[in-house]
Structures are given as C-alpha cells and as structure tokens.
Chimera marker file (.cmm) of the C-alpha trace (Angstrom):
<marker_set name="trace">
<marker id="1" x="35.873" y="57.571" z="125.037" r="1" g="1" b="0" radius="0.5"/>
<marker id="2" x="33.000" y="58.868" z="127.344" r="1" g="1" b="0" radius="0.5"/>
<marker id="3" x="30.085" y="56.478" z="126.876" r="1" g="1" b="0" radius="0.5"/>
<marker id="4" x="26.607" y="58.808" z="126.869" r="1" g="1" b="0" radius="0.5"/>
<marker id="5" x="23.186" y="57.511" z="127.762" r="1" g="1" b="0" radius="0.5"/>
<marker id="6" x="20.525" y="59.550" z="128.116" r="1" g="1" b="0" radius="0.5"/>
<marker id="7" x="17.021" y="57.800" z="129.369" r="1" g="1" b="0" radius="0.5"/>
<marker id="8" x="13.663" y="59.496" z="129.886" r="1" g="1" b="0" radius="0.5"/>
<marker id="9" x="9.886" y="59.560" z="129.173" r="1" g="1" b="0" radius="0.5"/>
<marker id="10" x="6.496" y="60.770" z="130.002" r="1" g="1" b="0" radius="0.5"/>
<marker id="11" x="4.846" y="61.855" z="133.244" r="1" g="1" b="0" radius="0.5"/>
<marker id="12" x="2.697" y="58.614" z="133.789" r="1" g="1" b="0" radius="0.5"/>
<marker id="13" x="5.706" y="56.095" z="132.921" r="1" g="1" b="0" radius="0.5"/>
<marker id="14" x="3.361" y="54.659" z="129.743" r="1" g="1" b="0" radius="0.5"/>
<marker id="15" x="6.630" y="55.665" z="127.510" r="1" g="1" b="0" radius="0.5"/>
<marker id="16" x="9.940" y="55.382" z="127.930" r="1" g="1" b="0" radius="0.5"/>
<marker id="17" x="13.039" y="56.058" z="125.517" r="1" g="1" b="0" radius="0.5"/>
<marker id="18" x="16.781" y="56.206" z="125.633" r="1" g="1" b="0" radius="0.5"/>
<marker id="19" x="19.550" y="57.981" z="123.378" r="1" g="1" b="0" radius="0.5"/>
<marker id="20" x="22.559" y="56.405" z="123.398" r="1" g="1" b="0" radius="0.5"/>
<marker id="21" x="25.667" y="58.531" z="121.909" r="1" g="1" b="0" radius="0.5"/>
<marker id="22" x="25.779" y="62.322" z="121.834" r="1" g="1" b="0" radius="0.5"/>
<marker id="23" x="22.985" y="64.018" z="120.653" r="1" g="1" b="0" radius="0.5"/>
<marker id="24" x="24.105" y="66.795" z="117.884" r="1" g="1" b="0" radius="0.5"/>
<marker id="25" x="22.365" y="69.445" z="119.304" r="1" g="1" b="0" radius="0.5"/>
<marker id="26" x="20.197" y="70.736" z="122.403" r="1" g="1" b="0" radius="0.5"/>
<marker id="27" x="18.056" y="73.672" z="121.316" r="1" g="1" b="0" radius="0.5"/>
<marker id="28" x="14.779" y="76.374" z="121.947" r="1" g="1" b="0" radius="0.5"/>
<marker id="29" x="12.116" y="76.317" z="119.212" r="1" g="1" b="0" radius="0.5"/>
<marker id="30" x="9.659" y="79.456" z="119.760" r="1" g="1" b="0" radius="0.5"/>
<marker id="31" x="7.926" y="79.041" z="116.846" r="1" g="1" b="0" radius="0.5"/>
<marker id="32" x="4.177" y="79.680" z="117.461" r="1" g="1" b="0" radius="0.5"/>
<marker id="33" x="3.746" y="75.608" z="116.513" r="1" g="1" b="0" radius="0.5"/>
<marker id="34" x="5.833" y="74.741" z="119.264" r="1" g="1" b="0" radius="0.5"/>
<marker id="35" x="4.398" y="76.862" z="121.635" r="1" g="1" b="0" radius="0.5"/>
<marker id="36" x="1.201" y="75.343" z="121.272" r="1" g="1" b="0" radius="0.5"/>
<marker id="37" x="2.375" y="71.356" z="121.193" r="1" g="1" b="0" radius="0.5"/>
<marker id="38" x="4.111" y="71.970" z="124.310" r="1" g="1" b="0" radius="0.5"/>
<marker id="39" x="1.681" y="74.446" z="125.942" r="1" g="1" b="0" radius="0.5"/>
<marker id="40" x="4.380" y="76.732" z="126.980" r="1" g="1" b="0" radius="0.5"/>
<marker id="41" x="6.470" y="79.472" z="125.767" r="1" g="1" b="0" radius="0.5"/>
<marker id="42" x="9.068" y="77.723" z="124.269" r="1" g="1" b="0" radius="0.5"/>
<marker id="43" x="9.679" y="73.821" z="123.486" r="1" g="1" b="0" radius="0.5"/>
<marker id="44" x="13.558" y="73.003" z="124.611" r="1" g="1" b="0" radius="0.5"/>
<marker id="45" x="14.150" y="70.060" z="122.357" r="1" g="1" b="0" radius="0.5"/>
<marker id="46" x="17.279" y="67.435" z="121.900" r="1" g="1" b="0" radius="0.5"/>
<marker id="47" x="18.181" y="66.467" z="118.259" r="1" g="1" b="0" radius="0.5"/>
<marker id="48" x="18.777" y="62.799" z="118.294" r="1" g="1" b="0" radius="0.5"/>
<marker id="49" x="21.029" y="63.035" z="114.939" r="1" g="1" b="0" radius="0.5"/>
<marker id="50" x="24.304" y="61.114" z="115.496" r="1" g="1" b="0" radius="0.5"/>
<marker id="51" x="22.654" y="59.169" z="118.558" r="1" g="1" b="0" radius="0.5"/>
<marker id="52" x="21.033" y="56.172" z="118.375" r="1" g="1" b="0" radius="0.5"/>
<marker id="53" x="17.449" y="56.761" z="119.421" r="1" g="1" b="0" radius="0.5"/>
<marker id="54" x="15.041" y="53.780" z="120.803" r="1" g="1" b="0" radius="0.5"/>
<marker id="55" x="11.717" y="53.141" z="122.705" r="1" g="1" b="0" radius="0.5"/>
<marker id="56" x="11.980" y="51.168" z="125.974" r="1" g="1" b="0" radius="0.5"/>
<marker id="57" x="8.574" y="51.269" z="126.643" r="1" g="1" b="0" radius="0.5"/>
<marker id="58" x="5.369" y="51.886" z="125.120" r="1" g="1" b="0" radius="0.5"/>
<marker id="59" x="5.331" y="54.228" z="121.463" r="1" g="1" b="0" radius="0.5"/>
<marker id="60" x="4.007" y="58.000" z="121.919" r="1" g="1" b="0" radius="0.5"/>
<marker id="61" x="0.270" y="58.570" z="119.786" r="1" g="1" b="0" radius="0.5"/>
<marker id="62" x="0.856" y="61.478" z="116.942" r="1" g="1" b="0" radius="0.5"/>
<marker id="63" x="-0.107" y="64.454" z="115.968" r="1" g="1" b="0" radius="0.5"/>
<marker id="64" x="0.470" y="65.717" z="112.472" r="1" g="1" b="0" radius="0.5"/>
<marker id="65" x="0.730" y="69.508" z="113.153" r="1" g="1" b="0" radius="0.5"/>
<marker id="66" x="1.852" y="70.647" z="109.769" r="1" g="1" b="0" radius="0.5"/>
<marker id="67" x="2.571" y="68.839" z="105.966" r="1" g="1" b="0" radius="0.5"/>
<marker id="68" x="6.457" y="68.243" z="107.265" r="1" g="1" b="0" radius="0.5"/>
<marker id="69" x="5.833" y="67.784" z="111.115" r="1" g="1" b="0" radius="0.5"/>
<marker id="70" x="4.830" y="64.812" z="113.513" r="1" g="1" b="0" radius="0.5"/>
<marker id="71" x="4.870" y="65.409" z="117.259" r="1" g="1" b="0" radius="0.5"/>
<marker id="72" x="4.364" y="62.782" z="119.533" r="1" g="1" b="0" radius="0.5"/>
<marker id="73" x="3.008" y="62.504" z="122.650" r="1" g="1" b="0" radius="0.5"/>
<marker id="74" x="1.992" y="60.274" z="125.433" r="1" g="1" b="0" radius="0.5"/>
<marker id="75" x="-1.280" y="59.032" z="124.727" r="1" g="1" b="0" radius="0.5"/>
<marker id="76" x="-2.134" y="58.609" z="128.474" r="1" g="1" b="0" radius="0.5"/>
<marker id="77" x="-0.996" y="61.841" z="130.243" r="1" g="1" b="0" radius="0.5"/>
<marker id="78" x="-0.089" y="64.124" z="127.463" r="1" g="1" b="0" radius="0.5"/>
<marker id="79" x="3.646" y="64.713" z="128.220" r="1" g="1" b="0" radius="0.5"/>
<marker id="80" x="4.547" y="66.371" z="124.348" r="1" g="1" b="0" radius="0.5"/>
<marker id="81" x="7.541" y="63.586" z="123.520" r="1" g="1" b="0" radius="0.5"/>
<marker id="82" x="8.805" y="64.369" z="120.072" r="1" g="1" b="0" radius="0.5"/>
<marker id="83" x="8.943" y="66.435" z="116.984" r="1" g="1" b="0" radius="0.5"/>
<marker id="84" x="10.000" y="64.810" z="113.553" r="1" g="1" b="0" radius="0.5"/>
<marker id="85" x="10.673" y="66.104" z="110.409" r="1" g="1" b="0" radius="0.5"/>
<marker id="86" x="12.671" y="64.742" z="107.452" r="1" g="1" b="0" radius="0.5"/>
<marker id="87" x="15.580" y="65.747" z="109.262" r="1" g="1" b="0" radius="0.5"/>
<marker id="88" x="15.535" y="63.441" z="112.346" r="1" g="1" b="0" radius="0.5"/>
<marker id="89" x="13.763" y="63.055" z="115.445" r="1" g="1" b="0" radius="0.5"/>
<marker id="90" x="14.162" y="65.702" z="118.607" r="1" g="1" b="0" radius="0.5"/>
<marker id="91" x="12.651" y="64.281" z="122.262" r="1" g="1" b="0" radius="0.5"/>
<marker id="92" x="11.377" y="66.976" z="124.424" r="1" g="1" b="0" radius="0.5"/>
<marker id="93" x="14.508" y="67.883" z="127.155" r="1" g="1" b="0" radius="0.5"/>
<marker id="94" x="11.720" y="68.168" z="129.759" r="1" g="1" b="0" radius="0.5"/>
<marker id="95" x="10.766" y="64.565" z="128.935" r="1" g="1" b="0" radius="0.5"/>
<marker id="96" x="14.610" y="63.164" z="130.028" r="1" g="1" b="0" radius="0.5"/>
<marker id="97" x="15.416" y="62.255" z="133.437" r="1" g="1" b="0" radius="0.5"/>
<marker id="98" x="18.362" y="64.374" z="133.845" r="1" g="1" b="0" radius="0.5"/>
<marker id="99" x="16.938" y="67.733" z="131.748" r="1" g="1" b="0" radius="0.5"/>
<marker id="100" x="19.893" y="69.433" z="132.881" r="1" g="1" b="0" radius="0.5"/>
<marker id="101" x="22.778" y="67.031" z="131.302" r="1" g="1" b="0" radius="0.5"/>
<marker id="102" x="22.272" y="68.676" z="128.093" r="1" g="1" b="0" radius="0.5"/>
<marker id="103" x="21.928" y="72.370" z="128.124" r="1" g="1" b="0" radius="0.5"/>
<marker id="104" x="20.419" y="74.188" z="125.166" r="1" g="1" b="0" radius="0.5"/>
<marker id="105" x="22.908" y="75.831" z="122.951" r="1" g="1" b="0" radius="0.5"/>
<marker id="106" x="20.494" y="77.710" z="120.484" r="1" g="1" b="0" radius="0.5"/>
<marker id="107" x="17.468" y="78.981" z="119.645" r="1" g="1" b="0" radius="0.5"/>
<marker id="108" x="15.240" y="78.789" z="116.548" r="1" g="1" b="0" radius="0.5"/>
<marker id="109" x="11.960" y="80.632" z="115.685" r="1" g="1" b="0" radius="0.5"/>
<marker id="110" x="12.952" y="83.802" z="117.628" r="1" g="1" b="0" radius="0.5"/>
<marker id="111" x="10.132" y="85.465" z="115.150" r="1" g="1" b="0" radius="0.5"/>
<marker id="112" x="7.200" y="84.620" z="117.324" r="1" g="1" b="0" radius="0.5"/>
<marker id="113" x="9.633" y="84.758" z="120.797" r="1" g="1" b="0" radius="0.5"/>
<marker id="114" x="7.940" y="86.253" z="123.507" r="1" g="1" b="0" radius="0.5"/>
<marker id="115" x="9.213" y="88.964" z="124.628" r="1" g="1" b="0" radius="0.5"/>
<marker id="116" x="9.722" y="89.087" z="128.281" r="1" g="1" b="0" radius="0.5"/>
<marker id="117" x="10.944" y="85.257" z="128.198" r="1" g="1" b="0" radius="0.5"/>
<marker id="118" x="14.193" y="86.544" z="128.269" r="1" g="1" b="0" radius="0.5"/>
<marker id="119" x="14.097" y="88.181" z="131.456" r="1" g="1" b="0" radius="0.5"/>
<marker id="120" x="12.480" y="85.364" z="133.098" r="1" g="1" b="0" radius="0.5"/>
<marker id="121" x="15.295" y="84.434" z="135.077" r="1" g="1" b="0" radius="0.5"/>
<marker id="122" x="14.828" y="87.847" z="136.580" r="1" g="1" b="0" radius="0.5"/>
<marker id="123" x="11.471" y="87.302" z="138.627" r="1" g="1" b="0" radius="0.5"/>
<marker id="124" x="11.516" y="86.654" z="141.968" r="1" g="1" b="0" radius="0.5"/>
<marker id="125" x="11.996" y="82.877" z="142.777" r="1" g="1" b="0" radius="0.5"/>
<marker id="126" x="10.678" y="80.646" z="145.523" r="1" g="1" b="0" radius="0.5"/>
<marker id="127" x="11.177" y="77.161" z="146.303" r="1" g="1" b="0" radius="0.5"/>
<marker id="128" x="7.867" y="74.845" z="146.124" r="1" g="1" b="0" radius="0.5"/>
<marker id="129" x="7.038" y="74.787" z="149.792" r="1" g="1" b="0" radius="0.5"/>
<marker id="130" x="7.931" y="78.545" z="150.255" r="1" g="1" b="0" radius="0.5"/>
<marker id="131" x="3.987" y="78.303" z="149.337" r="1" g="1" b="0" radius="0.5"/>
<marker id="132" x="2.379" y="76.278" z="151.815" r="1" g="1" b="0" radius="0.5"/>
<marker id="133" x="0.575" y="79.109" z="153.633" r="1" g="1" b="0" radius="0.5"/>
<marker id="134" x="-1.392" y="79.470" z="150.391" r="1" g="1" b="0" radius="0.5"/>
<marker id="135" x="-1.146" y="75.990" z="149.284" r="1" g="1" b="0" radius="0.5"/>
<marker id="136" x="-1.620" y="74.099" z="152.210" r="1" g="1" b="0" radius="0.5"/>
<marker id="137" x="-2.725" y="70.690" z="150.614" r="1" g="1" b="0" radius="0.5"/>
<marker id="138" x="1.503" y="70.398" z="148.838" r="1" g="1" b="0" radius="0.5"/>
<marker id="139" x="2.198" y="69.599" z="152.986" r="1" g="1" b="0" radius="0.5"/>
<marker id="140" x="0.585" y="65.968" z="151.343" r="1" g="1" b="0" radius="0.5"/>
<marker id="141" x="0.824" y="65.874" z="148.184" r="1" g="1" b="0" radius="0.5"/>
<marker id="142" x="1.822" y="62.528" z="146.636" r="1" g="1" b="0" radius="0.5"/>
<marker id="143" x="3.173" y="62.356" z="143.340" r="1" g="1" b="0" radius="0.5"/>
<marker id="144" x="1.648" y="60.091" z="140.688" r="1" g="1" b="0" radius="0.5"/>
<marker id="145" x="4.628" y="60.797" z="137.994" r="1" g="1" b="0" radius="0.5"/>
<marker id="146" x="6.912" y="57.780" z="136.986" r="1" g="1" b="0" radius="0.5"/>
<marker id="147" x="10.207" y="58.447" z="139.003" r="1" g="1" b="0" radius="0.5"/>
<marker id="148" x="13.068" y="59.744" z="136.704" r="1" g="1" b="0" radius="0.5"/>
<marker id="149" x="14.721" y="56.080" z="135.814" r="1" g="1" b="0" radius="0.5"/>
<marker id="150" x="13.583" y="53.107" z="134.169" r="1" g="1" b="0" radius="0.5"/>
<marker id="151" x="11.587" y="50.552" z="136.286" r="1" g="1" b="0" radius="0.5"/>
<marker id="152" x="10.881" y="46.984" z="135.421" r="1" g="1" b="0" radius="0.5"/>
<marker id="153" x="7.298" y="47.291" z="135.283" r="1" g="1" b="0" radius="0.5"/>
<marker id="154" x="4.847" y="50.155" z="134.512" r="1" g="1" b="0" radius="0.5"/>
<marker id="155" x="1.114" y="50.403" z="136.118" r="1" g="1" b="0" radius="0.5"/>
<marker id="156" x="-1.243" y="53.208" z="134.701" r="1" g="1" b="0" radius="0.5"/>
<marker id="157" x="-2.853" y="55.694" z="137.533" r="1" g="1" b="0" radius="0.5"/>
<marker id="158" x="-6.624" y="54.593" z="136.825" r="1" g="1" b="0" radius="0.5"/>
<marker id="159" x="-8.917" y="57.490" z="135.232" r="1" g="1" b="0" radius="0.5"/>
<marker id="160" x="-10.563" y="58.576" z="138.162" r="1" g="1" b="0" radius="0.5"/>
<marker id="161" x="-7.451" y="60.175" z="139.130" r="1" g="1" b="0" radius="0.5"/>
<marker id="162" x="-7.293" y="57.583" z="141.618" r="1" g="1" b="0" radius="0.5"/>
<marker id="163" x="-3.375" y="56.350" z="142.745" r="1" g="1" b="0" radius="0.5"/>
<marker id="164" x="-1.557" y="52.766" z="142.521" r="1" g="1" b="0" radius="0.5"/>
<marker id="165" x="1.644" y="51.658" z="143.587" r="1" g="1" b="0" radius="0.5"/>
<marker id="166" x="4.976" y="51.858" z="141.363" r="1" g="1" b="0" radius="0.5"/>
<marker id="167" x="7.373" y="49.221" z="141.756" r="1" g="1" b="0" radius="0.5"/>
<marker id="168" x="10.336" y="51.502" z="142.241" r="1" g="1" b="0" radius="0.5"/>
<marker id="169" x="12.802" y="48.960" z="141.278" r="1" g="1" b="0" radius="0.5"/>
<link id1="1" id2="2" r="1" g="1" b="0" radius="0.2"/>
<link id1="2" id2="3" r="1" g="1" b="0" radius="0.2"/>
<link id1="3" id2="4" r="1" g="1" b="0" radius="0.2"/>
<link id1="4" id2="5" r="1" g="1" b="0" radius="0.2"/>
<link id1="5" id2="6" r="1" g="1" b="0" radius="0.2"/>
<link id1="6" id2="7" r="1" g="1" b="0" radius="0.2"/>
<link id1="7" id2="8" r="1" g="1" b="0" radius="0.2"/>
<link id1="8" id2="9" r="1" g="1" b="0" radius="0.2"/>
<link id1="9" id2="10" r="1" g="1" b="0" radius="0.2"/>
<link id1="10" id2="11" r="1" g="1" b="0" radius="0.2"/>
<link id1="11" id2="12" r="1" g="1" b="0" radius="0.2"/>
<link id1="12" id2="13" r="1" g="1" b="0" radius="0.2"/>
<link id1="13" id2="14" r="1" g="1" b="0" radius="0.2"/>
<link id1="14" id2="15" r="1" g="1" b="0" radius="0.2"/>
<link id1="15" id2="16" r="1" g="1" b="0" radius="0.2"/>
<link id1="16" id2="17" r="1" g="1" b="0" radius="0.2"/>
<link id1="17" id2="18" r="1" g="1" b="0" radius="0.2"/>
<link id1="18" id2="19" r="1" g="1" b="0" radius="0.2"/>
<link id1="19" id2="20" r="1" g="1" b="0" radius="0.2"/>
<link id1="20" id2="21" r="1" g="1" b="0" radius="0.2"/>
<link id1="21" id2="22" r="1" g="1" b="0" radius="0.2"/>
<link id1="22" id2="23" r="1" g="1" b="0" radius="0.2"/>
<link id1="23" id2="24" r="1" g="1" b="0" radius="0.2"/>
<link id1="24" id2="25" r="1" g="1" b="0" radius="0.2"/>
<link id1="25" id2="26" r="1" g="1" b="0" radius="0.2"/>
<link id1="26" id2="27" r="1" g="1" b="0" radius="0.2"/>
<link id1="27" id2="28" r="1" g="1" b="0" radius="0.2"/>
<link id1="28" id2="29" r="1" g="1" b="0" radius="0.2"/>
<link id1="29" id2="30" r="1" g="1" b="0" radius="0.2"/>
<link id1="30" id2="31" r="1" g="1" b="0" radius="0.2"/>
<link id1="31" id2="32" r="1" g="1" b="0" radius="0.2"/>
<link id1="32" id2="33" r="1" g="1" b="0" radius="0.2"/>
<link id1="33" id2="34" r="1" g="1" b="0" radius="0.2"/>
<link id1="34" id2="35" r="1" g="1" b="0" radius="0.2"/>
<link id1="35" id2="36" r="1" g="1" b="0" radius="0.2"/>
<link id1="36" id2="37" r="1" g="1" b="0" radius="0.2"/>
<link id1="37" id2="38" r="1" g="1" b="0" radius="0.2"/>
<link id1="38" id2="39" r="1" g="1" b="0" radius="0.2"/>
<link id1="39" id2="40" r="1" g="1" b="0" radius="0.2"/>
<link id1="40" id2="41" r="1" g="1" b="0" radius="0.2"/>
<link id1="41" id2="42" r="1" g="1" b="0" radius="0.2"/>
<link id1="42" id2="43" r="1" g="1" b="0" radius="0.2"/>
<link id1="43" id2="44" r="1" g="1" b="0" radius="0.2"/>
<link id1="44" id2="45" r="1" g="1" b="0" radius="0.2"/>
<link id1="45" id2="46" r="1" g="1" b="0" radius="0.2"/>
<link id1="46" id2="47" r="1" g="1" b="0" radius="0.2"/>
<link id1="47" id2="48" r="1" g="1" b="0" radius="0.2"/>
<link id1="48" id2="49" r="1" g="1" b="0" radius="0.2"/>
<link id1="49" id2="50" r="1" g="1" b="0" radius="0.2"/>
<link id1="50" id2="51" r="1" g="1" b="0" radius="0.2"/>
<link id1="51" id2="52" r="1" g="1" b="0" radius="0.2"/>
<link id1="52" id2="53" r="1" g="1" b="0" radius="0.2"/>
<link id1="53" id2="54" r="1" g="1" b="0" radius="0.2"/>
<link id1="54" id2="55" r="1" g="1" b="0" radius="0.2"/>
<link id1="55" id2="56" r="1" g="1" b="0" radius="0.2"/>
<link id1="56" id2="57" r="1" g="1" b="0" radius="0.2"/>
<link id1="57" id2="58" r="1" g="1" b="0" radius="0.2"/>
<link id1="58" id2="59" r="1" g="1" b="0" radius="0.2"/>
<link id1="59" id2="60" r="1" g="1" b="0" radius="0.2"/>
<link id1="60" id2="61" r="1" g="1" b="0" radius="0.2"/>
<link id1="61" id2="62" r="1" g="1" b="0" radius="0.2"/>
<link id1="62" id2="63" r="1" g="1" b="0" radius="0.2"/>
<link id1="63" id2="64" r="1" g="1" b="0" radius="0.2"/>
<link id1="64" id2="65" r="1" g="1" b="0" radius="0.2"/>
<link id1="65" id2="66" r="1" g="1" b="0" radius="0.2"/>
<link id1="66" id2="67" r="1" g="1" b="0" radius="0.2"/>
<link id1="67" id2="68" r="1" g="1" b="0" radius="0.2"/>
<link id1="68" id2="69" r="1" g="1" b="0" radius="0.2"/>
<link id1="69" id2="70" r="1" g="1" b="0" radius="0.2"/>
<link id1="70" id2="71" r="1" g="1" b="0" radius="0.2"/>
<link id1="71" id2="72" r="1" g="1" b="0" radius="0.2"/>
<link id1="72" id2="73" r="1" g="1" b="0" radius="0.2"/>
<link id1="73" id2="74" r="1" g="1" b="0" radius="0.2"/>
<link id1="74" id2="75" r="1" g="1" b="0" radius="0.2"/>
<link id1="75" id2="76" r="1" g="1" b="0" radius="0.2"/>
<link id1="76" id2="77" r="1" g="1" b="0" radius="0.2"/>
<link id1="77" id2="78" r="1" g="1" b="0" radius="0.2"/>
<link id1="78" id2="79" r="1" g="1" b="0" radius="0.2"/>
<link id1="79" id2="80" r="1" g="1" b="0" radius="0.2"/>
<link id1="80" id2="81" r="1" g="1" b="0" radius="0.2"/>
<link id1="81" id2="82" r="1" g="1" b="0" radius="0.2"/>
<link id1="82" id2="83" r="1" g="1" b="0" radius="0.2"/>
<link id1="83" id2="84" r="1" g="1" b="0" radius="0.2"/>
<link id1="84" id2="85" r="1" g="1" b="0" radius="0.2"/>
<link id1="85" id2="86" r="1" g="1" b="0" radius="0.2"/>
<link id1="86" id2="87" r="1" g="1" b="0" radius="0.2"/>
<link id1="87" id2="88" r="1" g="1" b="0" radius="0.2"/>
<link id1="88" id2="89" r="1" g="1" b="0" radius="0.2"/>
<link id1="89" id2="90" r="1" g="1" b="0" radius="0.2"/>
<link id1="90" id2="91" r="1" g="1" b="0" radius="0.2"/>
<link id1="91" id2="92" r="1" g="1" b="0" radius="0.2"/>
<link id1="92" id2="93" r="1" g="1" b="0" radius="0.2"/>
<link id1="93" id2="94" r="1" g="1" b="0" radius="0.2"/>
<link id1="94" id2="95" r="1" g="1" b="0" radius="0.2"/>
<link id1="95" id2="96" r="1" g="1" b="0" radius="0.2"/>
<link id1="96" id2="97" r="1" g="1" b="0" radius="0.2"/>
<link id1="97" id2="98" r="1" g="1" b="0" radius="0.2"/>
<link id1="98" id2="99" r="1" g="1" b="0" radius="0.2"/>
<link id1="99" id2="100" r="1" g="1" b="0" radius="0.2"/>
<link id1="100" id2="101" r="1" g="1" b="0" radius="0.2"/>
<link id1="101" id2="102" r="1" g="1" b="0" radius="0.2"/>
<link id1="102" id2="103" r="1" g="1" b="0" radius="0.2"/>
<link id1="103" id2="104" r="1" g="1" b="0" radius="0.2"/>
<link id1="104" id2="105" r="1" g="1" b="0" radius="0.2"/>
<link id1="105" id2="106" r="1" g="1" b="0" radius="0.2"/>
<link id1="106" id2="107" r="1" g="1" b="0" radius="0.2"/>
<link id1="107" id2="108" r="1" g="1" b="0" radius="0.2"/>
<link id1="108" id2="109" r="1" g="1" b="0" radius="0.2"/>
<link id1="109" id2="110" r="1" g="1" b="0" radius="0.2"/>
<link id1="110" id2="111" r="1" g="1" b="0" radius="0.2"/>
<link id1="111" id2="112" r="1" g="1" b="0" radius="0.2"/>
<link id1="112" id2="113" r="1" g="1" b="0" radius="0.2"/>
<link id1="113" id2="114" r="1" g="1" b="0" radius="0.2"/>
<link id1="114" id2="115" r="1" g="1" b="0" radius="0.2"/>
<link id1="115" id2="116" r="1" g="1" b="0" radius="0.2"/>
<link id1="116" id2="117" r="1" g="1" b="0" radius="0.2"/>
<link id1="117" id2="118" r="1" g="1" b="0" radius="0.2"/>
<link id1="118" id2="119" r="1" g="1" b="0" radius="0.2"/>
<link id1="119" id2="120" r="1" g="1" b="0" radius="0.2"/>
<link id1="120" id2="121" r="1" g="1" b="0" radius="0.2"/>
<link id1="121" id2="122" r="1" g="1" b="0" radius="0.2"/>
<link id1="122" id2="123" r="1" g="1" b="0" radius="0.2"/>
<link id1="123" id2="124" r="1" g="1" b="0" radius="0.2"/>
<link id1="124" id2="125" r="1" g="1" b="0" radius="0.2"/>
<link id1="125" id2="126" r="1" g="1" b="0" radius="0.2"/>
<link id1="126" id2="127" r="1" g="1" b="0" radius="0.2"/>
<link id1="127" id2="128" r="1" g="1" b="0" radius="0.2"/>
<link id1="128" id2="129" r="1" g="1" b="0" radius="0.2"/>
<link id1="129" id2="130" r="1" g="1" b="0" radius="0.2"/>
<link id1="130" id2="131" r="1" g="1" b="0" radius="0.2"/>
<link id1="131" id2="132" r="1" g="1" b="0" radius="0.2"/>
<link id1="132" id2="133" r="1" g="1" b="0" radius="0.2"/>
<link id1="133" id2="134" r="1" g="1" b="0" radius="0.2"/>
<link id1="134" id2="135" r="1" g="1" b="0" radius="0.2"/>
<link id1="135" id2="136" r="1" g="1" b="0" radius="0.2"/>
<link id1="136" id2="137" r="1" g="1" b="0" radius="0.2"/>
<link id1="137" id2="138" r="1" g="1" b="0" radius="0.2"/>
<link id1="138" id2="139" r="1" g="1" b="0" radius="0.2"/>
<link id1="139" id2="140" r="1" g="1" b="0" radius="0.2"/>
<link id1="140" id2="141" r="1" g="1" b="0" radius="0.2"/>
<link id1="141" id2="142" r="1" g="1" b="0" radius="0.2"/>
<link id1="142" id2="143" r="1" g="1" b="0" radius="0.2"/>
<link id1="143" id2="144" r="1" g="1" b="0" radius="0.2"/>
<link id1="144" id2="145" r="1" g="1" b="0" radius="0.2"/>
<link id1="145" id2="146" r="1" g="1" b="0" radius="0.2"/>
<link id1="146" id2="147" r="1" g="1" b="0" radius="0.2"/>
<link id1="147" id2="148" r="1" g="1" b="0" radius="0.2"/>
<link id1="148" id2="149" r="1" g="1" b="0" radius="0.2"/>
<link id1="149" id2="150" r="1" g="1" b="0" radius="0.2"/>
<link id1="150" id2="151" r="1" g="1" b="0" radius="0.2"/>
<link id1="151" id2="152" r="1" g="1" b="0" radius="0.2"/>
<link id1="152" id2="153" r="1" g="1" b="0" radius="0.2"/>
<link id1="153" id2="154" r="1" g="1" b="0" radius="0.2"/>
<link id1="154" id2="155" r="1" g="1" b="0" radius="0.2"/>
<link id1="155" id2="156" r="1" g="1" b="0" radius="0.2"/>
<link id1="156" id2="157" r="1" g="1" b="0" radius="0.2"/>
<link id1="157" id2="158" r="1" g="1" b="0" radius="0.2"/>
<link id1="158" id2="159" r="1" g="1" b="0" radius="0.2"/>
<link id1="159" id2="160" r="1" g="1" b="0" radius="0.2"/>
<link id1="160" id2="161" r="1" g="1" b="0" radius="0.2"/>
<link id1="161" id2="162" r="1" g="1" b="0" radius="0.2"/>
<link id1="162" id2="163" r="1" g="1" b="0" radius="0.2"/>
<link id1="163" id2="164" r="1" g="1" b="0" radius="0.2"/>
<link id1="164" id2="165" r="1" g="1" b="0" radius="0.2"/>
<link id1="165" id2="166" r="1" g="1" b="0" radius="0.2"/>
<link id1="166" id2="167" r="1" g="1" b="0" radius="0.2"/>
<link id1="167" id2="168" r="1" g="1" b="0" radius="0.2"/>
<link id1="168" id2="169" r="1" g="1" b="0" radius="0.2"/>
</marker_set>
C-alpha cells in the first residue's frame, strides 16, 4: 500500500498543513464566490474527505463568505488556504508544495466560468526571465516565500516589506 503525504501552506510560511491519505477528490470551483476568495478565475481546490487533514503550523484567520461557507486564509500574507462547508474541508492546490501531485479531475460552478479560460493553454507562453529586457529588476530578485517543505522554524518578513533569513533546514 502506497503511503500518501501531501504537505503545504501559505506564501510567508505563518501556516503550514499536511494531508495524510488520499484525498477523494482534486477539483475547479468557478463559482463567482470562488473567484473572488482566490482573486483569480478559478479556485483549484483538494477535498480532504477520506484523508486525515492537520495544521503543522500556525491556524489560517476566516472569512465567512456565505451562511454554509468558511474560507480560510493566512492572516499574514493572504495566501486563500481553505474552503469548508458541512461537507469537509478542501485546501487550496496552489497552497501544497507539490501542486502538481494531484491533478484536478472536475469542475464545479461552470455557470459563472469564464469563457476564454478554456483556451488559456493556447496563449503564447514564456518562461520568467524570457522578460528581463522589460523587467530588468527579476535579474535580482530575492524571494521572500517560505520554500515548498516544512522547516523547523518560521520567521515573519517584517511589515515594511523588509527581508530576514529562513532557516532552510
């Protein structure tokens, strides 16, 4: 029997979760609700039904965004983390560390889709640094994101936008 784990959590590192089992489904929500908590599109969420679901760091803030709905979120940087209902709790896919070990497999709210989503894998596609004649300041950017795996310790990037040091370990 395959043993799954599946870690992740926000941009800044402030929360940090793991599933353990296989998650019962990997999906698209277009509904206009998830559009909006997740500022994009579409939201690409992971049921956690039939997992076993923990935090390993840290508990998201939440957001009440309708009578049966909670999302949460990372109350430091934003990253949207979860939507619960009655039914179970879904993490964002974005939020894992390896988005692509579980692929979605449907879609829900295809009322409010937008349309030309589905020929976005159509457009022309270039590589981050393909853009450094126009964005010369990515030849140094430094990232202040959490890396994608857990780390024994956790320090906040100050307010100011200012940068500390992550102990990578």
């Amino acid at each position: 029997m395959t043993h799954h784990l599946h870690t992740g959590g926000c941009q800044c590192g402030a929360v940090r979760f793991v599933i353990e089992g296989k998650p019962s489904q990997s999906s698209i929500c277009h509904c206009r609700m998830c559009q909006k908590a997740f500022g994009a599109y579409y939201a690409p969420l992971i049921s956690t039904r039939g997992a076993s679901f923990r935090w390993t760091r840290g508990a998201p803030k939440q957001f009440p965004s309708s009578n049966h709905v909670v999302r949460g979120f990372c109350g430091n940087c934003g990253t949207p983390l979860t939507y619960e209902a009655a039914d179970g709790i879904a993490v964002s896919a974005g939020a894992l560390d390896d988005p692509s070990a579980l692929p979605p497999s449907i879609q829900y709210g295809v009322e409010a889709k937008v349309p030309f989503v589905d020929h976005l894998g159509a457009l022309p596609a270039h590589h981050t640094m393909d853009d450094i004649a126009e964005a010369p300041f990515l030849a140094d950017i430094v990232s202040n994101q959490h890396p994608d795996h857990d780390t024994d310790t956790w320090q906040p990037v100050p307010a100011s936008g200012g940068t500390t040091k992550e102990d990578d370990a």
